[in-house]
N, C-alpha and C positions, 0 to 999 in steps of 0.2 A: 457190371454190378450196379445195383438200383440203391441210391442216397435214400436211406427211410428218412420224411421231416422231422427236424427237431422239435422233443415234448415244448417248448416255446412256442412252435406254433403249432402243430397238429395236435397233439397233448391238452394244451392249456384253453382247447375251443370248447366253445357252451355244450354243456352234457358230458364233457371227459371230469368234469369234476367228481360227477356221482359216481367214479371209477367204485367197485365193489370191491374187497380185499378181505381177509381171511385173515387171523393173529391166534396165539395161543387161547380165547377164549370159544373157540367154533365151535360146533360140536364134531366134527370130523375126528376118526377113531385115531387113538394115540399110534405115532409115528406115521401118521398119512401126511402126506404132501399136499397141501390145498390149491387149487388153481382157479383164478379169479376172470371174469370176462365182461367188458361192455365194450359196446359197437367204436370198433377201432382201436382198441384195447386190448390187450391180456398180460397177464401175469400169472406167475408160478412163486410160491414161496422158494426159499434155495434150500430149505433144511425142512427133516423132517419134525414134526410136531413132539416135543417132551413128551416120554413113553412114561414119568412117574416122577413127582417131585424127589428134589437131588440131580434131577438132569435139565441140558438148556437145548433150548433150539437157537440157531441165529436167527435173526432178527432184519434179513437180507428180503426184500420183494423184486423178484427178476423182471421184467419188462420185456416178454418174449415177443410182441407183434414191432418191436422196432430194431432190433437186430441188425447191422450191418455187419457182415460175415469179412473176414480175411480173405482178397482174393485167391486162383489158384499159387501163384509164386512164393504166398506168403507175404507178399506187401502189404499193408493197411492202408483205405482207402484213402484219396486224396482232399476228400470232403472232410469239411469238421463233421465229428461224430455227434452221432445225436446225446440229448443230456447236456443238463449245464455242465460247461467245465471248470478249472479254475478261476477263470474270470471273471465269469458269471458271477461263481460261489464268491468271490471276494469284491466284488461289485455289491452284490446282495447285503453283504455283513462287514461292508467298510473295514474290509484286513486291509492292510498294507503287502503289498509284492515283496517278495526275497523274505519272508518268514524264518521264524525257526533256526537260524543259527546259533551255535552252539548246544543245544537243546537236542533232547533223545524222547523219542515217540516211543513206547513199548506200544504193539496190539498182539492182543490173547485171543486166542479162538484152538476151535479144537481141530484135530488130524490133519494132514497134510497138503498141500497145493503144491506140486513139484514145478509149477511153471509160475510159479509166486515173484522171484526175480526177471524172468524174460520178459514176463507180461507188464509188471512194473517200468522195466525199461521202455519198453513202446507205449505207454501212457505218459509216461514223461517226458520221452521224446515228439508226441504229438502233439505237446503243448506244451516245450519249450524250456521243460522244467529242466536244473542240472542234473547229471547221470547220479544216481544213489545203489550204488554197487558195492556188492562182497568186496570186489577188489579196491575199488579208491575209499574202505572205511567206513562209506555211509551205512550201508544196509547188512544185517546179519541175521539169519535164521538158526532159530534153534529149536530142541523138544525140551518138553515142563522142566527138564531138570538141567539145561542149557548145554546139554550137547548134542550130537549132531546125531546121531540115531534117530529118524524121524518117523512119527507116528504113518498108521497107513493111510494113505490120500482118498479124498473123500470129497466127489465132485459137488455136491451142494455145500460145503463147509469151501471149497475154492473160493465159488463164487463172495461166500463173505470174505475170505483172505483178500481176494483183489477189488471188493470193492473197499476193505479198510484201508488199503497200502493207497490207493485212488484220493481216498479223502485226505487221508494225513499229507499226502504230495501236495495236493490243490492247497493245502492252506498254510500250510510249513514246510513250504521247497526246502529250505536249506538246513532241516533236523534231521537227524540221524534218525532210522527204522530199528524197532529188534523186532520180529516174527515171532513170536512164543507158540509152540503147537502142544495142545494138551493130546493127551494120548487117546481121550474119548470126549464125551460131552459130556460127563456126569459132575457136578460140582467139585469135587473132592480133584478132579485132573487139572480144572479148568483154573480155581484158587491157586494148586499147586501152580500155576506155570503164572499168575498174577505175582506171587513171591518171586518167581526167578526173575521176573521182568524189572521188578524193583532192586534185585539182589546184584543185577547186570547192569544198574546206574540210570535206570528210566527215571523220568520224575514226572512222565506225564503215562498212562496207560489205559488203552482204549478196548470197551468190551461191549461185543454188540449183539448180546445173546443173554438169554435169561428164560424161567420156568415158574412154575407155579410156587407160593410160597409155601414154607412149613416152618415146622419149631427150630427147625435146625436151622434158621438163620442167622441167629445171633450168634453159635458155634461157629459158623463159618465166617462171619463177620471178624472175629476175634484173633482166628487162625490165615485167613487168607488179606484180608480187603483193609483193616487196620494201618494205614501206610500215613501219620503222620507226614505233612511238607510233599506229599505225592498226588497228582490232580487225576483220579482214576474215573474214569468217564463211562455211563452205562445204559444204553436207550433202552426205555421204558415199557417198549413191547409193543406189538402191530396187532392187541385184543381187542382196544375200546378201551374204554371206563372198567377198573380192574387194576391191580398190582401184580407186578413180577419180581422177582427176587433173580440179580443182585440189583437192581435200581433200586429196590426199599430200605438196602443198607444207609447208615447214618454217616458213613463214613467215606459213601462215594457222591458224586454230581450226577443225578439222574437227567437223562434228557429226552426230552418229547421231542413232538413232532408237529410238522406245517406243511400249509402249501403254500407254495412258493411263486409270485409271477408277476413279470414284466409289470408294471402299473403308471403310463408316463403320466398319471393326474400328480401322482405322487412327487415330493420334493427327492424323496428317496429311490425313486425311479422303479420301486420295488412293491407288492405288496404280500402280506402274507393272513394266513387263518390258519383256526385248527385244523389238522387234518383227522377228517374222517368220512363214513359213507353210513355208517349205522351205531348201533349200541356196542358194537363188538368186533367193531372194523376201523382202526384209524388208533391215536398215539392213545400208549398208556399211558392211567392216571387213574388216581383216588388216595387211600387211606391203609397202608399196612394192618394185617393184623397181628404181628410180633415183633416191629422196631422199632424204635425209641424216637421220638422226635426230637432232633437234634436243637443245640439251644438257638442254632442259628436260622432257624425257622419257626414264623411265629402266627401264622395261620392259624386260624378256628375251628375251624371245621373236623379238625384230626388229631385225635388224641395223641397217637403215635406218628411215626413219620408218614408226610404227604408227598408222594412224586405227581408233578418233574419239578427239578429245579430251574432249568432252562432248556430251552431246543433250538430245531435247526429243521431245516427243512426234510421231510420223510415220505410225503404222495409222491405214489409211482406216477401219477398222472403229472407231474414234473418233479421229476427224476433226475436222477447226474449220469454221465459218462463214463463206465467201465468198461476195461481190454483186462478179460477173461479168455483164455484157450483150454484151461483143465477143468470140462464139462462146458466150456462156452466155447465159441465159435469167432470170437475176436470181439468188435465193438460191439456194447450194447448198455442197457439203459436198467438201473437199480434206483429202488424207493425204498421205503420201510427205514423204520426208527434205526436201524444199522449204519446209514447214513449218516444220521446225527450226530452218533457217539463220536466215531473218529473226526469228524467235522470239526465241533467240540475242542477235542483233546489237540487237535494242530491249534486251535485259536488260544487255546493255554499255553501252547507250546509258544507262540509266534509274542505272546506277554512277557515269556519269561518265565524262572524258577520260583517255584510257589512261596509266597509269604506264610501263610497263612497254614496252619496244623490242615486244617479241614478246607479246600480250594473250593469248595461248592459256598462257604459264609462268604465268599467275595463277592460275588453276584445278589444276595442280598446287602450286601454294605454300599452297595451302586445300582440300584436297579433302575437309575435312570439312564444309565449309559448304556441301556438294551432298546432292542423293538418291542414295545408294547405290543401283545398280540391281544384284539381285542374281538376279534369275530369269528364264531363257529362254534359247534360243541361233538360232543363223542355219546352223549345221552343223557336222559333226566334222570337227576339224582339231586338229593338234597343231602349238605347244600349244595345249591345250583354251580359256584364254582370250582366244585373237582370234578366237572365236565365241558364248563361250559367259559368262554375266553370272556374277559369282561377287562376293565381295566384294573390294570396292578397285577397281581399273582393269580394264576388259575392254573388248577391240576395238570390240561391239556400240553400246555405249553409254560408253564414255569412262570418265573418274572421275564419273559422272551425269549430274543435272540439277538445275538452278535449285535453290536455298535461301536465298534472300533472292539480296543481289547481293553478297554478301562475296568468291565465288569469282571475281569478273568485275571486282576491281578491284587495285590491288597493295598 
């Protein structure tokens, strides 16, 4: 079997940045699959494109040219896999190791991944993480209404199952998982199993998928996403400059997206920018147009509410480490704002149980204790920062990312 380089080093060389990508904003016809290519690169989105607002896509970018396959026997290779892994990721955002105890991770997504626990166990067992199983307690899967009758499987909604259960591992080993599977993609399935995830004792819930806005979101705000003392986490969208819905809700933490990379000028060892490639390629951000702007954001630029509040890293052209087998083929490499969310929601987890009615005003009541993301934009708009990273708060990337967990608690 042939080691593909990690996005650290083949990924992050001069010209993989202008990686091209695809987000709910393309014009590619509703329910098409978009597939993204530059030299030594590709990518496939994992879900297909909202067919009609009320419905979501995930928010998962595949990274098919680095691929390392499960040998014949079924062994995983003995190379680290390509993709930052937890170390990385907690190197990056100054988490502390052994996260998450006592603490429950809900992640929502829709139809089923039948290999969601197997594949879980060999990601965590590649990197060291302790076993989080049906049986010792840690991990439990259910359908929207939390029993076990599970929707029907759905190879590109997999690939986001395992890249969420990947992230919330990497940064809150030791929180408990629930799995919520909605019955389809259409909002009404996808809120319902947001309540169950709160109903079953989550206090942190990660959702890495979202659609075009309409009137109906305040509706759904009220009826699903309302969770008081619950840190419900929602990336922003893989369009560009543009709002998706549930990131525009007032009552969740929107999160953008970055690139991510090695930087030893840096004291932080790290560096990061917005991620993008055009006007309609890279993290969502701008200016709802039917959500309230919450008191705890005080930005100008937007009457109603402005996404992101904060992000985490989201270019496929440095990616993380996902072990998919139901539509995937073992190790390989995921980008897109899907990343973020669940990233996110372990770093709330690894803080602690939420002070704070609304967990997204904590990262405003500390925005020093983040990474100032100050370079890159997603496109010209005015004003210039709900696209474009400057210092302080911008659209792209929020008031930043990760810095210990001082910003994710009250």
């Amino acid at each position: 079997m042939r080691h593909i380089p990690s996005p650290r080093t083949a990924l992050s060389a001069a010209g993989v940045a202008a990686l091209v990508v695809c987000g709910l904003a393309t014009t590619a016809p509703a329910g098409a699959a978009a597939t993204a290519h530059h030299p030594g690169v590709s990518w496939t989105r994992a879900c297909a494109l909202p067919a009609a607002p009320g419905t979501a896509a995930c928010n998962a970018l595949h990274v098919t040219s680095v691929t390392e396959h499960i040998n014949a026997t079924g062994v995983t290779p003995a190379a680290t896999p390509s993709g930052y892994g937890p170390a990385d990721l907690r190197s990056a955002y100054n988490i502390p190791a052994g996260g998450g105890s006592g603490q429950t991770v809900a992640i929502v997504d829709a139809y089923d991944d039948p290999n969601a626990e197997s594949d879980l166990a060999t990601y965590r067992s590649q990197y060291g993480l302790p076993a989080c199983t049906t049986a010792n307690g840690c991990f439990k899967k259910v359908n929207e209404t939390g029993g076990t009758k599970y929707p029907r499987a759905n190879s590109g909604w997999a690939g986001e199952i395992s890249l969420d259960l990947d992230m919330v591992s990497a940064m809150a080993p030791n929180a408990h998982i629930i799995l919520v599977e909605a019955n389809t993609a259409n909002m009404t399935d996808l809120g319902a199993s947001v309540n169950t995830a709160v109903k079953l004792g989550a206090k942190f819930v990660s959702n890495s998928y979202g659609g075009s806005e309409s009137s109906s979101d305040t509706g759904y705000d009220s009826t699903y996403f309302n969770h008081p003392g619950v840190a419900i986490t929602v990336s922003s969208g893989d369009g560009g400059y543009g709002v998706e819905y549930p990131a525009s809700s007032p009552y969740v933490t929107a999160v953008g997206g970055t690139a991510l990379k090695r930087d030893s000028s840096t004291a932080r060892g790290w560096s990061e920018s917005v991620w993008s490639t055009s006007s309609t390629e890279g993290a969502g951000s701008g200016c709802s147009a039917y959500e309230p702007k919450p008191s705890w954001q005080t930005d100008s630029g937007c009457a109603e509410r402005t996404v992101a509040d904060v992000s985490a890293v989201a270019d496929p052209a440095t990616g993380v480490a996902v072990y998919q087998t139901y539509g995937g083929s073992g190790w390989t490499v995921y980008g897109g704002t899907s990343v973020a969310a669940p990233l996110i929601a372990g770093v709330y987890a690894d803080a602690g149980a939420p002070s704070a009615s609304y967990p997204a005003a904590d990262a405003y009541a500390h925005p020093g204790a983040l990474n100032d993301v100050t370079t890159g934009s997603t496109a010209s708009c005015s004003p210039a920062y709900l696209c474009t990273a400057g210092t302080g708060y911008d659209g792209p990337t929020g008031l930043g990312t990760p810095n210990g967990l001082a910003a994710f608690t009250g």
